[in-house]
Each structure stands twice: as structure tokens, then as C-alpha cells.
C-alpha positions as CSV (number, residue, x, y, z in Angstrom):
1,X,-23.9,19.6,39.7
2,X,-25.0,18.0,43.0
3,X,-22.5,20.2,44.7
4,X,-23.3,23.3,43.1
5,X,-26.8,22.4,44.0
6,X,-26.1,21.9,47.6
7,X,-24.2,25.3,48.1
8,X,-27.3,26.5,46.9
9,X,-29.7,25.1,48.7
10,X,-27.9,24.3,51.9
11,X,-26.1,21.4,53.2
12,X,-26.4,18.2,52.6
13,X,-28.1,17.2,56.2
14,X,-30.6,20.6,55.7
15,X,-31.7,19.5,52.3
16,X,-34.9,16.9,52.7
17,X,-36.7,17.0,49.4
18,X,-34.0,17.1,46.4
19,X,-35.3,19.2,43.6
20,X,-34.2,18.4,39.9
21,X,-32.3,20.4,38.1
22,X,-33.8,22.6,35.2
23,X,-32.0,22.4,31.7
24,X,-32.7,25.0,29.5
25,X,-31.7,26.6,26.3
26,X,-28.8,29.3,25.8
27,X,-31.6,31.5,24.1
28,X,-33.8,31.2,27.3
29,X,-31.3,31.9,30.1
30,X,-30.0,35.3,27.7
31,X,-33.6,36.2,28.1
32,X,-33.7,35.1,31.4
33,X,-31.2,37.6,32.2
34,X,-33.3,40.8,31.5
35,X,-36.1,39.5,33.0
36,X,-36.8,40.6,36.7
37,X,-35.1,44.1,38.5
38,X,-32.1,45.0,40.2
39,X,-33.2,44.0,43.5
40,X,-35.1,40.6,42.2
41,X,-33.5,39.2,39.4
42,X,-35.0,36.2,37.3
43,X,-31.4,34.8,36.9
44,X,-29.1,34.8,40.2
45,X,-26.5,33.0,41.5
46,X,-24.4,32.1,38.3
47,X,-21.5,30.0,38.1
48,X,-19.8,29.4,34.9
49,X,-17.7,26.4,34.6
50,X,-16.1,26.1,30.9
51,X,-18.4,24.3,29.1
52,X,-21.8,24.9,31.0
53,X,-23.1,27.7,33.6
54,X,-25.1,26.5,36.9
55,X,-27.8,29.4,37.9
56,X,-30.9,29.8,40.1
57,X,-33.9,30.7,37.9
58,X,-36.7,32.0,40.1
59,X,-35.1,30.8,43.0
60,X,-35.3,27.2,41.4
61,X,-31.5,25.4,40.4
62,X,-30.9,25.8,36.5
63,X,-28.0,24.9,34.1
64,X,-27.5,26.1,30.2
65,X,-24.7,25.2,27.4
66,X,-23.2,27.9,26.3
67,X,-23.6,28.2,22.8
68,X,-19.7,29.8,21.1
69,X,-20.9,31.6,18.0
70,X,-20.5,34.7,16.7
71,X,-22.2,37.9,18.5
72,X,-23.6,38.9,15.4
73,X,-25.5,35.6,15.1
74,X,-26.3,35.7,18.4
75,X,-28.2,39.1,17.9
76,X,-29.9,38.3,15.2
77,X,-31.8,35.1,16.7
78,X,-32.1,37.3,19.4
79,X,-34.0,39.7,17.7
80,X,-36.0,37.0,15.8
81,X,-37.0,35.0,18.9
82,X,-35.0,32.0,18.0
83,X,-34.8,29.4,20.5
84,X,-31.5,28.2,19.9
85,X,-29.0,26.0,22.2
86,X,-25.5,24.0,22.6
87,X,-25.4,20.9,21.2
88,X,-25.1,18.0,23.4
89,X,-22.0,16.0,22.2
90,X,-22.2,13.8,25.7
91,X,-24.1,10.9,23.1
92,X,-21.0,11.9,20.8
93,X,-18.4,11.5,23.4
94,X,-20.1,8.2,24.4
95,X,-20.1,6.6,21.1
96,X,-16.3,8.1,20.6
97,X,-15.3,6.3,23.5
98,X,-17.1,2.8,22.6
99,X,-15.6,3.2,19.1
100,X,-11.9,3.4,20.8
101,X,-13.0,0.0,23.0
102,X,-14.0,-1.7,19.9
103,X,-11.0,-0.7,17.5
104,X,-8.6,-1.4,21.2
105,X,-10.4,-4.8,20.8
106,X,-10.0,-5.8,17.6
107,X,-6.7,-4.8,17.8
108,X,-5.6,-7.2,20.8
109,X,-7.8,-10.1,19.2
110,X,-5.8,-9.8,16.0
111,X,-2.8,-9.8,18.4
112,X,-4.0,-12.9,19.8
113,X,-5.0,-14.4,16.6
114,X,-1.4,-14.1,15.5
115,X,0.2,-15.7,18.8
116,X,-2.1,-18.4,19.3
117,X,-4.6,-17.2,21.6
118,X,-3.2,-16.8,25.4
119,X,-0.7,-19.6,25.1
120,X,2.4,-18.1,25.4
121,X,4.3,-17.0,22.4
122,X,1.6,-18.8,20.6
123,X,1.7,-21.3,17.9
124,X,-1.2,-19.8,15.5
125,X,-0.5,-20.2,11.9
126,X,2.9,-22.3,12.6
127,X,5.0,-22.7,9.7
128,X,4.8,-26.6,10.0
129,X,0.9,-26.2,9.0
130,X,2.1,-25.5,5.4
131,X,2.3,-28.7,3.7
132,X,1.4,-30.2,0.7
133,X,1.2,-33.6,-0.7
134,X,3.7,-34.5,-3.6
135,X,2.3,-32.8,-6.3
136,X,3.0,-32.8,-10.3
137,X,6.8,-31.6,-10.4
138,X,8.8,-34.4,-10.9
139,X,12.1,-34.6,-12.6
140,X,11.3,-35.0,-16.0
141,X,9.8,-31.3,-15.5
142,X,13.1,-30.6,-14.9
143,X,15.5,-29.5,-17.8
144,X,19.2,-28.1,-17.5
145,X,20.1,-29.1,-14.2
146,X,20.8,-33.0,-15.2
147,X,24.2,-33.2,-12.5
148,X,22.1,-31.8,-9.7
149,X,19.3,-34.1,-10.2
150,X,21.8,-37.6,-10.4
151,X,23.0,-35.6,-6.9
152,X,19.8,-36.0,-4.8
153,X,18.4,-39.0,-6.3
154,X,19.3,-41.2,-4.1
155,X,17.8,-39.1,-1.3
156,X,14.6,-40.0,-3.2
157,X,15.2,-43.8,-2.8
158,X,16.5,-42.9,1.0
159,X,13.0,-41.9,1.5
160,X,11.1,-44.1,-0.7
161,X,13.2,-47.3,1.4
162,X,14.4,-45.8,4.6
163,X,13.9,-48.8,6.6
164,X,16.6,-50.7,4.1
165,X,19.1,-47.8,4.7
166,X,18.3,-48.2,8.9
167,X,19.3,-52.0,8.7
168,X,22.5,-51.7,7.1
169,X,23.4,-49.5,9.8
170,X,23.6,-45.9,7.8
171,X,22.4,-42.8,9.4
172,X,20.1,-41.6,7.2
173,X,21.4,-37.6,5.7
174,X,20.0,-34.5,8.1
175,X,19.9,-32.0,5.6
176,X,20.7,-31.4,2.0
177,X,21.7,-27.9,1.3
178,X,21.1,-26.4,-2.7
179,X,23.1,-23.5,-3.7
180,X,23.0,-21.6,-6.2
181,X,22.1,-18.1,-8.0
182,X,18.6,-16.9,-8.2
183,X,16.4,-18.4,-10.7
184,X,18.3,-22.1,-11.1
185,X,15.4,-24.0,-9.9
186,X,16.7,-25.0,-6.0
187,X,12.6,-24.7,-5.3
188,X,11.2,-26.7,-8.2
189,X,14.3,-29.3,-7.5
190,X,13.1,-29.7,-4.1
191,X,9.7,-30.5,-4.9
192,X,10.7,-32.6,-7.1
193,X,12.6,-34.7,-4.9
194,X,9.0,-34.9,-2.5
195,X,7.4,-35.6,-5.6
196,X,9.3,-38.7,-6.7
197,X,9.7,-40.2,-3.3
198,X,5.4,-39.5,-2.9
199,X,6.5,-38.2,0.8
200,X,4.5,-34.7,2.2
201,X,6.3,-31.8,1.5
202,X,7.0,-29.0,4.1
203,X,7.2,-25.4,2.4
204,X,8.7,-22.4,4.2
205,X,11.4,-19.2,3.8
206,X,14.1,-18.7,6.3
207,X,11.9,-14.9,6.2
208,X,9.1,-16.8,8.1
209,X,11.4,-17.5,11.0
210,X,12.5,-13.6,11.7
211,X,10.3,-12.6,14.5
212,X,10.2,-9.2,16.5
213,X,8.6,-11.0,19.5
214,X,11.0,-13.1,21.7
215,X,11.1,-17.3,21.4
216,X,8.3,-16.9,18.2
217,X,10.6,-17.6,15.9
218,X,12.1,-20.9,17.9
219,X,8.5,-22.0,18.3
220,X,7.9,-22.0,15.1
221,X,11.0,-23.9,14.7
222,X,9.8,-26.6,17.2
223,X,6.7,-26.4,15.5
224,X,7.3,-27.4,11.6
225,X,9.8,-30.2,12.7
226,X,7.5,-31.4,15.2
227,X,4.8,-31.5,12.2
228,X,7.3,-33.3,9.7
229,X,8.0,-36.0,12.4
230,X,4.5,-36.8,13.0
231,X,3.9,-37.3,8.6
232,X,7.2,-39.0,8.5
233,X,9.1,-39.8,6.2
234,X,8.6,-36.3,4.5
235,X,10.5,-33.0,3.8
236,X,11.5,-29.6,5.0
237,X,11.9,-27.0,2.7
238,X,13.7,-24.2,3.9
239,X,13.8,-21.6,1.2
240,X,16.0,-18.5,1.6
241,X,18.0,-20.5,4.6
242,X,20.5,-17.0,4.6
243,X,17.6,-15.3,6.4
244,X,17.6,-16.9,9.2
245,X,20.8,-19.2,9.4
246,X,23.7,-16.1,9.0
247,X,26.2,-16.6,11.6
248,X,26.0,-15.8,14.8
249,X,28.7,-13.7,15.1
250,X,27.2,-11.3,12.6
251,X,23.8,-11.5,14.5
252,X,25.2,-10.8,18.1
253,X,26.7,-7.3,16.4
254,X,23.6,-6.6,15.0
255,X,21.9,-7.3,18.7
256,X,19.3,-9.4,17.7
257,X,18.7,-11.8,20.7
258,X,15.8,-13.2,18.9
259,X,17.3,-14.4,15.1
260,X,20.4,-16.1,17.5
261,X,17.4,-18.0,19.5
262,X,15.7,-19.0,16.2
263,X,19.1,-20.2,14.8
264,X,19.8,-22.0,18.3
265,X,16.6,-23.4,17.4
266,X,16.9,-25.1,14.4
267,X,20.6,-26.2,14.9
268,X,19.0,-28.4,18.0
269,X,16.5,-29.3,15.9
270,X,18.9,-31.0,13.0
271,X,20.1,-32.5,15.9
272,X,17.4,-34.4,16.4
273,X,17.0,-35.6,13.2
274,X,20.3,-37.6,13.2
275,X,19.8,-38.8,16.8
276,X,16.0,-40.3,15.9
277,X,16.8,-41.3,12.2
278,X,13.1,-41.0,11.5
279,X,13.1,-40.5,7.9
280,X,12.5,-36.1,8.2
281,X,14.8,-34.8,5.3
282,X,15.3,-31.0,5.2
283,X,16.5,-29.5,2.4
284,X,17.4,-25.7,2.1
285,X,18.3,-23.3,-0.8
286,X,21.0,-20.3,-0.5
287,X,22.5,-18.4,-3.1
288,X,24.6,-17.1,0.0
289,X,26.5,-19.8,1.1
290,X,29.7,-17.6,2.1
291,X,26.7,-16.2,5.5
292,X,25.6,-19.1,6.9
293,X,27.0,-20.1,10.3
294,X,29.9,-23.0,10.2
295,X,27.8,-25.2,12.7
296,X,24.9,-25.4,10.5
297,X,26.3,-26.5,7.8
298,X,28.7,-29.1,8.9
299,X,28.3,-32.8,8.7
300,X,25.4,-34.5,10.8
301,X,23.2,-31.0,10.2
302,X,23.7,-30.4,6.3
303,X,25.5,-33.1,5.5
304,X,25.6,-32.5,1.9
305,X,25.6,-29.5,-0.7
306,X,24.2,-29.5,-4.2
307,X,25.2,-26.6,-6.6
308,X,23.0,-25.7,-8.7
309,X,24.4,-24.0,-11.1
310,X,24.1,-21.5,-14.1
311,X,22.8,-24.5,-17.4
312,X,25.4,-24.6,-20.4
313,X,24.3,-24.0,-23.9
314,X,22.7,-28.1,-24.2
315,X,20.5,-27.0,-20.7
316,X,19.9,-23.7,-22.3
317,X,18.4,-25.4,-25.4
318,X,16.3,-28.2,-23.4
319,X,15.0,-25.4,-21.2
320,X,13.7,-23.3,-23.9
321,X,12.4,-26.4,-25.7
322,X,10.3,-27.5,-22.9
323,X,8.8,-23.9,-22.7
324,X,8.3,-23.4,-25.8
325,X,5.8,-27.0,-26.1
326,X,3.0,-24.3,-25.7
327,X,4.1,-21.8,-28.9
328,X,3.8,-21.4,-32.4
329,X,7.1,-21.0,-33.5
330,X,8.0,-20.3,-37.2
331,X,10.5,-22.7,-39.0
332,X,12.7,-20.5,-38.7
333,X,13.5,-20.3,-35.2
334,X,16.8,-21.8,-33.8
335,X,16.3,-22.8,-30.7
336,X,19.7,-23.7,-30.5
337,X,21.2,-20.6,-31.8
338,X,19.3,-18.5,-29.0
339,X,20.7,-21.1,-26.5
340,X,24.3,-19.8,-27.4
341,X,23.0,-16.2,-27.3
342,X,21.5,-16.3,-23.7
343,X,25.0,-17.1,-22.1
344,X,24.4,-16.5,-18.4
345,X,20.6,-16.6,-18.1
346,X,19.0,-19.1,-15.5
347,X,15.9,-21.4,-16.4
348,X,13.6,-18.4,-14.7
349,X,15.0,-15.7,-17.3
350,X,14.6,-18.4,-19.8
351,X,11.0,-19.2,-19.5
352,X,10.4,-15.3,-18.9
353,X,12.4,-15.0,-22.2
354,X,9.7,-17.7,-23.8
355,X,7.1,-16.1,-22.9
356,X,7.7,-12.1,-23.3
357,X,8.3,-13.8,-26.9
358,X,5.4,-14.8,-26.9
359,X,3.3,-11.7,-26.0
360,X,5.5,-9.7,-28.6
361,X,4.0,-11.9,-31.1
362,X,0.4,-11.8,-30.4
363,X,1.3,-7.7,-30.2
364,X,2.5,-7.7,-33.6
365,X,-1.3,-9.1,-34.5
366,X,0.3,-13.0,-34.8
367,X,0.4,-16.2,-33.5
368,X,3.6,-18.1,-34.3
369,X,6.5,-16.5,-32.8
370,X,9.0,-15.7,-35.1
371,X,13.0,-14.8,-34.4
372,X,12.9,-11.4,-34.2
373,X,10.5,-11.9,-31.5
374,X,12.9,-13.4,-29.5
375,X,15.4,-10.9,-30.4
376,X,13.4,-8.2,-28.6
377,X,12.6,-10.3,-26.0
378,X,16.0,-10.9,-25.5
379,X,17.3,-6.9,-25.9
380,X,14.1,-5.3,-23.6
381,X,15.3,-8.4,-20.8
382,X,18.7,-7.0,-21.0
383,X,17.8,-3.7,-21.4
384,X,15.9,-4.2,-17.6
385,X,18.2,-5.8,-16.2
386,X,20.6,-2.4,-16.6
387,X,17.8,0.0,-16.0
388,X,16.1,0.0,-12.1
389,X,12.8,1.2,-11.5
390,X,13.6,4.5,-11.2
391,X,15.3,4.8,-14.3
392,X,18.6,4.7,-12.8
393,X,21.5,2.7,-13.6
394,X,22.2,0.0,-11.0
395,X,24.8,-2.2,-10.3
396,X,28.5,-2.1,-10.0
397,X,30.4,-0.5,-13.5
398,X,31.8,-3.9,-14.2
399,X,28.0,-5.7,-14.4
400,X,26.8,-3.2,-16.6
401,X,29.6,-3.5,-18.6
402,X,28.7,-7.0,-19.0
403,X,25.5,-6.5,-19.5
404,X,26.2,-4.3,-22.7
405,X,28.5,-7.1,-24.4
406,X,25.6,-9.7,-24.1
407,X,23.4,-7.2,-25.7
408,X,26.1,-6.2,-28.2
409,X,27.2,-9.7,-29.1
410,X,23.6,-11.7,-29.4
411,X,23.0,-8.4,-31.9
412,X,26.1,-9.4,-33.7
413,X,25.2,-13.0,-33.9
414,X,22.0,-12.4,-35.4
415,X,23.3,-10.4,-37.8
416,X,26.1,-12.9,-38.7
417,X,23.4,-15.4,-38.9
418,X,21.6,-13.4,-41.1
419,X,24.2,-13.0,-43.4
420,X,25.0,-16.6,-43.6
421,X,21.2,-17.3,-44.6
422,X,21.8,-14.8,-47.7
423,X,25.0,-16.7,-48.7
């Protein structure tokens, strides 16, 4: 503007008085433009630049918007004597541009909120902050898993008494790892074993450890066993350990620097544990044992495994008792024959079983479950299990074919049972 101002007006060392420049409509400089004659013009000097058009008007500098709309419009307003104009989209632009600052902002403070702040690879929302006190799952909440529970008593009484254990010379156990398949209760058994021994109990996943940012997930590491050794004697749960403990050999081919840093990590950590004998238990579930890396689970890191396994038909039965404290059932229901008909199901599919049995009931316009309600429980739960989402069959040929004999031999048992009753 100043420049096209000065090549009007002269130089800058000519020009002693600056004049302002005169904004006007679109409408005014069109009618501008047939104002004056050939040899003095109203409007002279024009230089359009591609969103606005510097002029002199009456010798005077000018500058318009040009308006882009139709020359039929144009004409019209024209003809009426419409003052009309550009809009000015600079107060527009403006507030587009502090709207990008502010959403740029946010952005970068929620970046900081999740890595601490400016410390480096931040310890914000550390994975050792998640603890709770021993809460109300104790063993006796426990039902079908009675060998795994005798298996990790004594690392109840190892931190109830650690000192006794120190004494007599004994390193006190690193790490207890629980294996089993989904749904067996390595979770509940683990806060059960906080529980009994009244110590804190430190939840996590090995998911929580898997980091995109380099030396996050090792800081976290560093973070929840520094945590547990401050509120010693306490426990580490570890849920999941396969995410984050698969052996390094795998990881390298996969090329993630950062899981083998994690892993790294944690092993050292262990470590610790047996060199400080503090009383810092961790125990870890995995229904992938056949994935975790050798050094991990060796003795003086996980020094000892507990299956958890699958409960027999007398675990089957105390499961679905204990569920069942909060039904209705009709006299009529055998637990203990549904035990021997739910072959294969965990204590999760179990208590889902209870209770789906239960909904079917109050469906039906009742209260008191009765055996068919656990019938259909029982088919629609194996029904699912063959049926995805989608609709689609999943799983290999061999586990839906097992899947249709459960369903075809607890029908066959209840009609047996059936006919026994009419006998």
C-alpha cells in the first residue's frame, strides 16, 4: 500500500506530509469510473492486485475490494443505486489464525500432560500410581481353583512375616507367574493373595507398558517398582505379562527398539528385587506362556508358576453355587447336573451362565429361575461362542466341531434326565 502510494506520489525523500489512504466501496469506485472525461478522469492510475485495486480518486490515493459476483447482480444494484462492497474477511482470517494457536496449544499441553510436563520422557500418570489397598477378595470368594490357592499361600505368610523368612537366611520369591486360559480367575487370585496378606496392591497390563515414544515404557517400569518399594511389603500385578515380556528375539524381527527397552527394563528390575529382598512380590498372569522370553521367567525373576487351570465338575458345582447365593432357583434345579454339562467352561463363563439365567427368567415374567432357563442360557452361550460378530463362523473346523458336541450332548443329557424323572 505504502509503496503503491509512493510511486504515486513521489519518492520517499519528496513526500513531506503523508496522506491517508481512502477506502471505498466496489459500488462507488464503478461509479467512479464514469465520472469525469477522457482527458480528466475521476478514477486514474489503477493497479489491480488480486484481491484489491489501488487507484487515484481525484488525484487523491484510493483502494476498493473487488466484489466477485455475478454481472447480472452487479447491474442490477447498479441500476438501483445499491452501495454494495467486498466483505472484509481480514477479522476472519485473524480469528482463523488465533483458533489454529489455540487448538496447536491445546494440543502440545495434552502432549505434555501425558509425558510429565517438560521432564524428559515424563512420568505423568505412571503405572505405579495405580494402587489399591487390600480390598474384599479374599480366598473364601474363591471357588474351583482350591490346588492353585494351597500354591501361593505361603506367599501370603511370606509377606504377612517377611522378616522371619530374612533370618533364616531365604531369599524371599521375585515373582510368581499364573498361567492359565482366559476367564480362570489369575486376576481375582492375585488380589486375593494382597488381600489376605493386608499388603497394597499394584494393578497394571503388560498393554500399559507398550509405548510408541522411546524409554516411556522403561520409565514406567522404573516407576511402578520404585512405587511398590517405597509401600513395601506389597504386590505387582502384571496382567497380560505376554504383551510386553514376548521374547526378544521375536521383538528385534518385528523392529521395535522400544518393547526390547521396556523388557530390558523390567528384567533389571526383578533383579533388584532379589538383590534388596525388600518384601515387593510381583505376580503376573499369561495364558501364553509358550511367548515369554527364557530370561524372564527363570529362577531368581519368576521363580515360580502357578497353573491355573480349567475347574472339574466339583469346581464347576461350587462356582455356580456361590453365584447362584443371589437367585431364586426352583427345587428343581441340579446344580450339579449343570456342573457335568458345562465341561470346559471357566469360572467367568460360569457366572455369565448364572446370570444370563437369570435375565431369561425375569424375561419369561418370573423370578425363580427354573432348568430350562439354564438350558438356554447354556445353548445361546454356545451358540456365541461359534457365531462372531459378524455373523460369521470363527475358529479353526476342529473348535467348532467341539463346540457342536457340547451343545449336542448337554441337550442329550437333559433329555435323559428328563426321562429318568418320568420313570
Amino acid at each position: 500500500l505504502g509503496a503503491t502510494y509512493f510511486a504515486l506520489r513521489g519518492s520517499p525523500a519528496e513526500t513531506v506530509v503523508e496522506t491517508p489512504v481512502l477506502e471505498v466501496p466496489y459500488s462507488s469506485f464503478i461509479e467512479a469510473l464514469d465520472l469525469g472525461n477522457r482527458t480528466d478522469p475521476a478514477v486514474n492510475n489503477i493497479i489491480m492486485a488480486p484481491d484489491r485495486y489501488y487507484f487515484e480518486l481525484k488525484g487523491l490515493p484510493a483502494e476498493t475490494k473487488p466484489v466477485a459476483a455475478p454481472e447480472s447482480l452487479l447491474k442490477k444494484l447498479k441500476e438501483r443505486s445499491i452501495t454494495y462492497m467486498a466483505h472484509n474477511d481480514e477479522a476472519l482470517q485473524a480469528a482463523e489464525i488465533i483458533s489454529s494457536i489455540i487448538q496447536a496449544g491445546l494440543s502440545l499441553g495434552f502432549l505434555l500432560l501425558q509425558t510429565g510436563g517438560f521432564k524428559p520422557f515424563g512420568e505423568m500418570n505412571k503405572v505405579g500410581e495405580k494402587v489399591t489397598s487390600y480390598n474384599g477378595t479374599h480366598f473364601s470368594d474363591l471357588q474351583g481353583m482350591e490346588e492353585s490357592k494351597r500354591e501361593v499361600s505361603e506367599i501370603v505368610d511370606m509377606l504377612r512375616h517377611p522378616k522371619k523368612y530374612i533370618k533364616a537366611g531365604v531369599r524371599l520369591p521375585s515373582g510368581v507367574l499364573l498361567v492359565g486360559p482366559p476367564g480362570t480367575g489369575k486376576t481375582m487370585l492375585a488380589r486375593a493373595v494382597a488381600a489376605e496378606a493386608k499388603v497394597p496392591f499394584f494393578a497394571t497390563s503388560g498393554a500399559d507398558f507398550v509405548e510408541v515414544f522411546a524409554g516411556r515404557g522403561a520409565a514406567r517400569v522404573r516407576a511402578l517398582f520404585k512405587a511398590a518399594e517405597k509401600a513395601a511389603p506389597s504386590v505387582i500385578f502384571i496382567d497380560e505379562l505376554d504383551a510386553m515380556g514376548k521374547t526378544r528375539a521375536a521383538v528385534r524381527l518385528s523392529g521395535n527398539d522400544e518393547a526390547e527397552q521396556t523388557l530390558n527394563m523390567l528384567l533389571a528390575a526383578m533383579d533388584g528385587l532379589t538383590t534388596k529382598n525388600n518384601g515387593v512380590i510381583v505376580l503376573a498372569a499369561t495364558n501364553r506362556l509358550d511367548v515369554l522370553d527364557r530370561a524372564l521367567i527363570r529362577p531368581g525373576r519368576f521363580d515360580r508358576v502357578v497353573h491355573v487351570k480349567l475347574p472339574n465338575v466339583f469346581g464347576r458345582e461350587s462356582i455356580l453355587r456361590f453365584h447362584c447365593k443371589r437367585l431364586t432357583l426352583s427345587s428343581e434345579v441340579s446344580l450339579r447336573a449343570l456342573a457335568e454339562r458345562t465341561e470346559g467352561l471357566a469360572g467367568a463363563d460360569l457366572e455369565y451362565l448364572v446370570n444370563e439365567a437369570g435375565v431369561r427368567a425375569v424375561r419369561r415374567g418370573a423370578y425363580m429361575v427354573e432348568p430350562m432357563d439354564f438350558q438356554n442360557a447354556l445353548n445361546a452361550y454356545i451358540t456365541n461362542r461359534q457365531t462372531s460378530q459378524s455373523g460369521s463362523k470363527k475358529g479353526s473346523f476342529e473348535e467348532q466341531l467341539m463346540d457342536s458336541y457340547m451343545l449336542g450332548r448337554s441337550s442329550i443329557k437333559e433329555e435323559l434326565l428328563e426321562s429318568f424323572k418320568a420313570l
